[in-house]
N, C-alpha and C positions, 0 to 999 in steps of 0.2 A: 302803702306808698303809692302817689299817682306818680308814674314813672314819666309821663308828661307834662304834670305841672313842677314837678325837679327841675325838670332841661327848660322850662318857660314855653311848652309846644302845643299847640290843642293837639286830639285826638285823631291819627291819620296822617298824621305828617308821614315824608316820607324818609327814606333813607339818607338822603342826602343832606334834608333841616333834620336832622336828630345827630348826625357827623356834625354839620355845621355847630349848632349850639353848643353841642357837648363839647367841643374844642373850645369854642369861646368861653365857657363857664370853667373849662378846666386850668387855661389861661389863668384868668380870672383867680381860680380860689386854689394855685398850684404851695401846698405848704412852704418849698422855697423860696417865696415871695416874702414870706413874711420870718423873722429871727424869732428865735424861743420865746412861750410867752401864751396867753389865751388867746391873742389872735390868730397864733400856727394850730394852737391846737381846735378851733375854729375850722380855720381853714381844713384841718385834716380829715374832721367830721363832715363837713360839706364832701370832701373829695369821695369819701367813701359811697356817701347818697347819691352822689354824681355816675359812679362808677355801677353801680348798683341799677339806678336809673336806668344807664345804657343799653349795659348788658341785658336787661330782661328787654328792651326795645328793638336791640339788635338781635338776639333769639327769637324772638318772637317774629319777627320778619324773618331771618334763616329759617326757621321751623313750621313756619307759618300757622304757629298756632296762635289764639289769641293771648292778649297780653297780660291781663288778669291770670290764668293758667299756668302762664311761662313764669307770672312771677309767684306763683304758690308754689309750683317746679321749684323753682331755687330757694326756696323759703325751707321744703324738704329737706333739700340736695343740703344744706347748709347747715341744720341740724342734725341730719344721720353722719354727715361727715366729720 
């Protein structure tokens, strides 16, 4: 997963365009926008990639490791779990 081409960001954005986006696309593709059906369940696969995205962008900045890393980190973290 490029956790920056998810959120639409090139490489290096910062804290602030990585909040921005994310809010706008979560907006955007929030399941209760849309009633039962393939387009919620759509929408709910986006949110997950969205959420996903973030998180390893926003650890990766908290942690300040790079982001490749952070998101093999969670890739672990989420099969031993």
């Amino acid at each position: 997963m490029d956790a920056y081409k998810v959120l639409g960001l090139t490489e290096g954005a910062t804290e602030e365009e990585i909040k921005t986006a994310y809010r706008a696309l979560a907006q955007k593709y929030n399941p209760d926008n849309y009633e039962a059906g393939p387009l919620r369940e759509e929408a709910e696969a986006k949110m997950t990639e969205l959420n996903e995205a973030f998180d390893a962008l926003m650890g990766a900045i908290r942690t300040g490791t790079p982001v490749c890393l952070y998101i093999a980190y969670l890739h672990i973290y989420s099969v031993v779990k």
